[in-house]
C-alpha positions in Angstrom: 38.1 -2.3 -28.5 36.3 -5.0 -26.1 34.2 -2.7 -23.5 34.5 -4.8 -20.5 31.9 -2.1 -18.8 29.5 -3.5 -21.4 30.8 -7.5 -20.8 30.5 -7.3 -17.1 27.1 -5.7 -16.1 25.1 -6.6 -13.2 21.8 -8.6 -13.4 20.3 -5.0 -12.2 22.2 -3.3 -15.3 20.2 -6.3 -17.5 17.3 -5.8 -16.0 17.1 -1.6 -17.1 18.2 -2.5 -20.0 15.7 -5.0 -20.5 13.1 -2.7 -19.3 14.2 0.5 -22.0 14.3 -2.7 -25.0 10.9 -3.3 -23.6 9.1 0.3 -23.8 11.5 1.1 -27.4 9.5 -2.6 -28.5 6.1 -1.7 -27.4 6.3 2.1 -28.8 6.4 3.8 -25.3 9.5 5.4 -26.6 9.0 6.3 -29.9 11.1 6.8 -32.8 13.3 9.7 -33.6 12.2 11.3 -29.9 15.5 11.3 -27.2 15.1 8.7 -24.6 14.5 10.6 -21.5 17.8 12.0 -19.4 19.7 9.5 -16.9 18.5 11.6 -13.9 14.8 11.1 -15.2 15.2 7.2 -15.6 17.6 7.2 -12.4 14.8 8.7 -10.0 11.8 6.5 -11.4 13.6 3.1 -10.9 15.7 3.9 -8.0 19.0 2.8 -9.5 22.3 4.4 -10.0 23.2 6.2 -12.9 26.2 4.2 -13.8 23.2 1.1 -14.2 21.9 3.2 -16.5 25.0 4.7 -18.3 25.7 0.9 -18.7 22.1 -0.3 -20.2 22.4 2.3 -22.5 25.6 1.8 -24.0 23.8 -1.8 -24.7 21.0 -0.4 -26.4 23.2 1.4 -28.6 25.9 -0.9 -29.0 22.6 -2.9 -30.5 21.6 -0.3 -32.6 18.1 0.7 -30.6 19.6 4.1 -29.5 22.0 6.6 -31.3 24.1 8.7 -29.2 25.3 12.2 -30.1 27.9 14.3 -28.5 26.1 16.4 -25.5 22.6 15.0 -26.1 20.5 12.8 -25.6 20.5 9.5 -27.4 17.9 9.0 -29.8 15.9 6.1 -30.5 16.9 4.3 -33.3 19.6 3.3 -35.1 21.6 6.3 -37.3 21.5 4.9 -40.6 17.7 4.5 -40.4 15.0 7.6 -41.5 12.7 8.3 -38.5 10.4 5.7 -37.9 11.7 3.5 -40.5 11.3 -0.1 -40.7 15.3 -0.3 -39.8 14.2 0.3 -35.9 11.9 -2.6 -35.9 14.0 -4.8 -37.7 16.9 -3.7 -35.1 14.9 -4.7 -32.3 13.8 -8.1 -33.6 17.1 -8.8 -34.3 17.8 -8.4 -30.2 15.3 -10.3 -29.0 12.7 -12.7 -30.6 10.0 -11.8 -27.9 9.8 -10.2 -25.0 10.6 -11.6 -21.8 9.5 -10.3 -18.6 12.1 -8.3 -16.6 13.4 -8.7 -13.0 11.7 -5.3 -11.8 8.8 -6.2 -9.8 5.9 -2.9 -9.5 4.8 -1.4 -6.5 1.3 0.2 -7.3 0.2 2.6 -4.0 -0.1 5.8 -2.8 2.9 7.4 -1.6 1.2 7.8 2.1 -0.4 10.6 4.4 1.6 14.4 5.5 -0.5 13.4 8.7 2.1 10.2 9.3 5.3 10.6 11.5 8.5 10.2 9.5 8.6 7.0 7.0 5.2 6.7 6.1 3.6 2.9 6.4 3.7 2.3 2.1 7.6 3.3 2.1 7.8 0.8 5.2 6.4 -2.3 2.8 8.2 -0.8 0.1 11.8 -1.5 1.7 10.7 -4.7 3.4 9.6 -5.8 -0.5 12.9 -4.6 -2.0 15.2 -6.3 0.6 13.2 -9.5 -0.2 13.6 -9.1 -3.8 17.4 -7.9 -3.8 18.6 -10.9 -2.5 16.9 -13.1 -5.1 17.5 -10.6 -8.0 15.2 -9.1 -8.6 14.2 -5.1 -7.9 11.2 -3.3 -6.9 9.8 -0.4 -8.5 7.1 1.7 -6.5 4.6 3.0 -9.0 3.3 6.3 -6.9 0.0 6.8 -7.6 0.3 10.5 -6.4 -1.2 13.0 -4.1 -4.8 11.6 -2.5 -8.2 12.9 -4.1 -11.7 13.1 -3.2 -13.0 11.8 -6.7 -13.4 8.0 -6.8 -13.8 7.8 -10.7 -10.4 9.9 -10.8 -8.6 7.0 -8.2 -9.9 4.3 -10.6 -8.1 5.7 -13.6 -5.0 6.5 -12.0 -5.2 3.0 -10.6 -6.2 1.5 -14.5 -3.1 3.8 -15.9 -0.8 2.5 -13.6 -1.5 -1.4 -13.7 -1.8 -1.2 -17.4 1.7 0.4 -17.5 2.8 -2.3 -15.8 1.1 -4.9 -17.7 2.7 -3.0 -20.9 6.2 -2.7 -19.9 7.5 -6.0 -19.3 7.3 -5.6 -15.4 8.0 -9.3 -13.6 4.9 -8.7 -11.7 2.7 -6.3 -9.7 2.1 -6.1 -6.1 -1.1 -3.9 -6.0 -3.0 -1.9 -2.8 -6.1 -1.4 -4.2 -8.1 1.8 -3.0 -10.8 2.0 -5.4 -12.2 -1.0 -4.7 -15.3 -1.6 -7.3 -12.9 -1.0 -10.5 -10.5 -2.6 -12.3 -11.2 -6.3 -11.6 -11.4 -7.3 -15.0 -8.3 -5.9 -15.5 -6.2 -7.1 -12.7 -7.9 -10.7 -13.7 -6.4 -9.9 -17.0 -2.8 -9.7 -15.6 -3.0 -11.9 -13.2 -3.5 -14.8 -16.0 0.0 -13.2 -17.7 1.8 -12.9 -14.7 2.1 -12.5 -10.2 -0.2 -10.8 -9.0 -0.3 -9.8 -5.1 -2.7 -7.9 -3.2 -1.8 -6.3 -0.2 -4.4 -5.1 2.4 -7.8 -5.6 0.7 -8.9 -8.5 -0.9 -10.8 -8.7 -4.7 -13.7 -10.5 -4.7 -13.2 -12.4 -7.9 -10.0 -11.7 -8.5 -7.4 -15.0 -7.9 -4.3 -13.7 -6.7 -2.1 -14.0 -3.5 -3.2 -11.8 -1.0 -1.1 -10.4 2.3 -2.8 -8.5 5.5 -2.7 -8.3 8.6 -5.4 -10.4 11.6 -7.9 -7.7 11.5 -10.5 -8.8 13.6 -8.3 -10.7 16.0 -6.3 -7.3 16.6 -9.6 -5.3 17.2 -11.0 -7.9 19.6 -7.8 -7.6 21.4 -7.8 -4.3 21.7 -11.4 -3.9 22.8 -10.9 -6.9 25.4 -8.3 -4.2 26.5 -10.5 -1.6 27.2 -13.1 -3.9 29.1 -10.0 -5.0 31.2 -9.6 -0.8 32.2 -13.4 -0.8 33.5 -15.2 0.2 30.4 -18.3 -1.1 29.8 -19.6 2.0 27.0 -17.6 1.4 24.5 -18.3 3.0 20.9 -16.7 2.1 17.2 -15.9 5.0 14.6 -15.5 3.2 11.5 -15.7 3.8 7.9 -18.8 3.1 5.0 -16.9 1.1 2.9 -17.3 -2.8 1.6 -14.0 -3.6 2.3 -12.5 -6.8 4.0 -10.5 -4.7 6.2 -12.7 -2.3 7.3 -15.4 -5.0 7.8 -13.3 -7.5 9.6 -12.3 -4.8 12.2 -16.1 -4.3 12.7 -16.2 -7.4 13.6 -13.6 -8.2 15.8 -15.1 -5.3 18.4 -18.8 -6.4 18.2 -17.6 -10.2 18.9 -15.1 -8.6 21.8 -18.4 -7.7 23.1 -20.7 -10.4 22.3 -18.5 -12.8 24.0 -17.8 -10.8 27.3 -21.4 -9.2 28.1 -23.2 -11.8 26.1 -26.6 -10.7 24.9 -27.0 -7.9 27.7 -24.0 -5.6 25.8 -23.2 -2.1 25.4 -23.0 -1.6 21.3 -23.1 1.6 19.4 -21.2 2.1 15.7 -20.3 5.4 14.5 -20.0 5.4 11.2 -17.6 8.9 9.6 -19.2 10.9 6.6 -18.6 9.0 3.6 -17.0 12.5 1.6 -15.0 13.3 4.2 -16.5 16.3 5.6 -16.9 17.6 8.8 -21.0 17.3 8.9 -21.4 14.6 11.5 -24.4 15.1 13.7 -25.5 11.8 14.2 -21.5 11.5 16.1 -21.8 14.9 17.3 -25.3 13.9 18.8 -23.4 10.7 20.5 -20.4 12.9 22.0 -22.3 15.5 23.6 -24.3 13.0 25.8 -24.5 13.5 29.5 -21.3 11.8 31.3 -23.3 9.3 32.9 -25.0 7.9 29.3 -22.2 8.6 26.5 -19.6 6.0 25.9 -16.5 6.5 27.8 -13.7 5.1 25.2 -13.8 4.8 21.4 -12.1 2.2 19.0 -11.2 3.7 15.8 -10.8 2.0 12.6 -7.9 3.8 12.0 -5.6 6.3 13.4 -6.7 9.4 11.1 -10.5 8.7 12.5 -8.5 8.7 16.5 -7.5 12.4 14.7 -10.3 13.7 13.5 -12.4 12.5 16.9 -10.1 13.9 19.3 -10.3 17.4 17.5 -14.3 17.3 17.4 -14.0 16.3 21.3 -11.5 19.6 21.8 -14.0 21.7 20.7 -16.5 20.1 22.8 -14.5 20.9 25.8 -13.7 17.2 26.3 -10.6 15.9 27.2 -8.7 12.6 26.3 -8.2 10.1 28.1 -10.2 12.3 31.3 -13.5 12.2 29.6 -12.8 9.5 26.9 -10.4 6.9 26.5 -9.1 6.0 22.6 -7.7 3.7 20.6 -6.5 4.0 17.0 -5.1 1.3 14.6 -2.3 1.1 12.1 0.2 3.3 14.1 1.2 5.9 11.5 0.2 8.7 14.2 2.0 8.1 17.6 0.6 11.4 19.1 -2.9 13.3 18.9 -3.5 16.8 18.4 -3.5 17.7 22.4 0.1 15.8 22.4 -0.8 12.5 24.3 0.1 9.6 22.7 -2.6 7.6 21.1 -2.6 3.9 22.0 -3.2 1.9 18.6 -2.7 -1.3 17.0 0.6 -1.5 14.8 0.6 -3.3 11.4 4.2 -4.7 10.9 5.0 -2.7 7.2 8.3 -4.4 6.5 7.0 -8.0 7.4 4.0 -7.1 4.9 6.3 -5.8 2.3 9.1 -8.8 2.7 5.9 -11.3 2.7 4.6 -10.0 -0.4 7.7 -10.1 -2.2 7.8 -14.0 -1.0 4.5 -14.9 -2.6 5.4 -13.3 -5.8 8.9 -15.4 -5.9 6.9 -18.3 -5.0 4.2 -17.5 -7.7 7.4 -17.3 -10.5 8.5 -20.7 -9.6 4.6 -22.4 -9.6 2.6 -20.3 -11.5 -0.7 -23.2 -11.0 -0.4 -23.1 -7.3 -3.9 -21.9 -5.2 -3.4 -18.8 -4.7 -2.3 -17.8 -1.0 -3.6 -15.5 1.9 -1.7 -14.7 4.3 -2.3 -12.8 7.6 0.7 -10.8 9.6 0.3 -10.3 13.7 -0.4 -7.2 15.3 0.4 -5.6 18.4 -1.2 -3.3 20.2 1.0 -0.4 21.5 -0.7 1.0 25.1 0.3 4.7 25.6 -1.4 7.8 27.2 -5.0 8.1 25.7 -6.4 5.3 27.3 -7.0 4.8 31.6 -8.8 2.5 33.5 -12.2 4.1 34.4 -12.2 1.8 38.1 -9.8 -0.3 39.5 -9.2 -3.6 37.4 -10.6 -5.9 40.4 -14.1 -3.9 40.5 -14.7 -4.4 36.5 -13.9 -7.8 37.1 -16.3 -8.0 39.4 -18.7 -6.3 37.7 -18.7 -8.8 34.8 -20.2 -11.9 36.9 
């Protein structure tokens, strides 16, 4: 009888079919094990489970999987001993090499328990997979798990995950790197087989697409803010790390500066601990100034650092925005710990996401092309931790 289930699938029923051919070929399912349940595969792609009912009747109508009664199918065909040459033969006879699939990988962390509700990676995440969905194809988001404090322990979850990618006939990978001095080789590896775009932080000596967001032109805005409210003692809490993003928000404030006061400026950096601790005296030093000498608003280079200041000026017995004005950046936190809302610069996820997922169609279609870079707008998003320290006019005034 002619199953028209089996006639009539759905480029996304192909494409998990053509990912379970692919991991059966390569050994990732080996044979005589049971391929994992539908519920299993159903939750790590984000499909349906009638796409995968329907991609495995395929692979067993083709002799890759045997299916028994109230189990689990089995890979390989029945009439074959376990890990006999039968299986192989079977899947040459499907296909006469592999082909890259129509599931595209998304290779992050899943996000902070500090964000409020949908947390910024999930945000790219749909903007990628509405891109992709209308042009067939289907992203997959690799979760790199819960964060750590080990950096050699990020690299190899980061290595596991863009080699299984690499391995499994993926279409491509769009990757947010976080250990940043590993892995190059290998993400210069795949980028050579197939798309490759970073979001976020760039690779030096790695040629692939790139997507952000205007770093520097979002903290000079958002500094210029600040001077616009009176403030003249303005201080940066950043992070030690050699990374374009962190670096080009650096910038963005000291030129803010540079180009209002000129040489005769107000410039202090605060750099965090590097291990995350709480040790910070050189900060702590800074904060507990006399009113008329310590800076009277801080730029953060993110909005967990707007946190973690707020909390050390609590126990200080300094209040925000009376004693300090702030201003975070990413807008994952939309309220700090004394409940005022924290004025920040928002990154627009979805465009990010969608915009990613355009460079890697565009890469399919003209795999020579230069590689792109491409930089989304912010906007800064005033709300309760920041007020003017004189009236506007007097600043003014006080800047000529």
């Amino acid at each position: 009888m002619h199953d028209t289930n089996l006639a009539t699938a759905t480029p996304l029923m192909r494409d998990v079919e053509t990912l379970l051919r692919d991991r059966i070929r390569s050994g990732h399912y080996e044979a005589g094990d049971r391929l994992p349940s539908e519920r299993e595969i159903c939750e790590e792609l984000k499909v349906h489970r009638r796409v995968v009912r329907t991609a495995i009747k395929r692979l067993e109508r083709d002799g890759l999987v045997t299916r028994r009664p109230n189990c689990r199918p089995i890979i390989g065909p029945s009439d074959s001993p376990i890990g006999g040459p039968s299986l192989a033969s079977a899947a040459a006879s499907v296909a006469s090499k592999q082909q890259l699939s129509r599931f595209v990988a998304l290779i992050m962390w899943p996000g902070s328990a500090q964000e409020e509700g949908a947390t910024g990676q999930q945000r790219i995440f749909w903007g990628m997979n509405q891109a992709l969905g209308q042009a067939g194809y289907h992203a997959v988001f690799l979760d790199l798990g819960k964060t750590i404090d080990s950096e050699d322990e990020y690299a190899d979850r980061e290595t596991a995950h863009l080699q299984y990618a690499a391995d499994h006939g993926f279409g491509g990978i769009v990757y947010y790197c976080y250990s940043y001095d590993s892995n190059r080789e290998l993400l210069r590896s795949i980028g050579r087989k197939m798309p490759l775009v970073l979001i976020d932080r760039e690779l030096y000596g790695v040629e692939a697409d790139f997507v952000g967001i205007t770093n520097r032109q979002a903290m000079y805005d958002a500094t210029n803010y600040l001077i616009g409210l009176g403030h003249r003692r303005i201080a940066y809490v950043t992070r030690s790390e050699p990374v374009n993003t962190v670096q080009d928000r650096l910038q963005g404030y000291l030129h803010a500066l540079r180009d209002t006061f000129h040489s005769n400026h107000y410039e202090m950096v605060l750099s965090v601990p590097s291990t995350g601790g709480h040790y910070w005296p050189g900060g702590d030093a800074i904060l507990r100034l006399p009113a008329d000498e310590r800076p009277t608003a801080l730029l953060c280079v993110n909005d967990f650092e707007a946190v973690e200041v707020v909390n050390r000026l609590t126990r200080l017995g300094l209040d925000v925005p009376r004693d300090m004005s702030i201003i975070g950046c990413d807008n994952v936190v939309t309220k700090l710990p004394n409940g005022i809302g924290l004025t920040t610069i928002a990154q627009p996820f979805e465009e990010i996401g969608t915009t990613a997922a355009n460079l890697f169609l565009r890469r399919t279609h003209l795999r020579k092309v230069e590689a792109a870079r491409i930089e989304c707008p912010t906007r800064l998003i005033v709300r309760e931790s920041c007020r003017p320290l004189v009236e506007v006019g007097a600043a003014v005034a006080a800047l000529v």
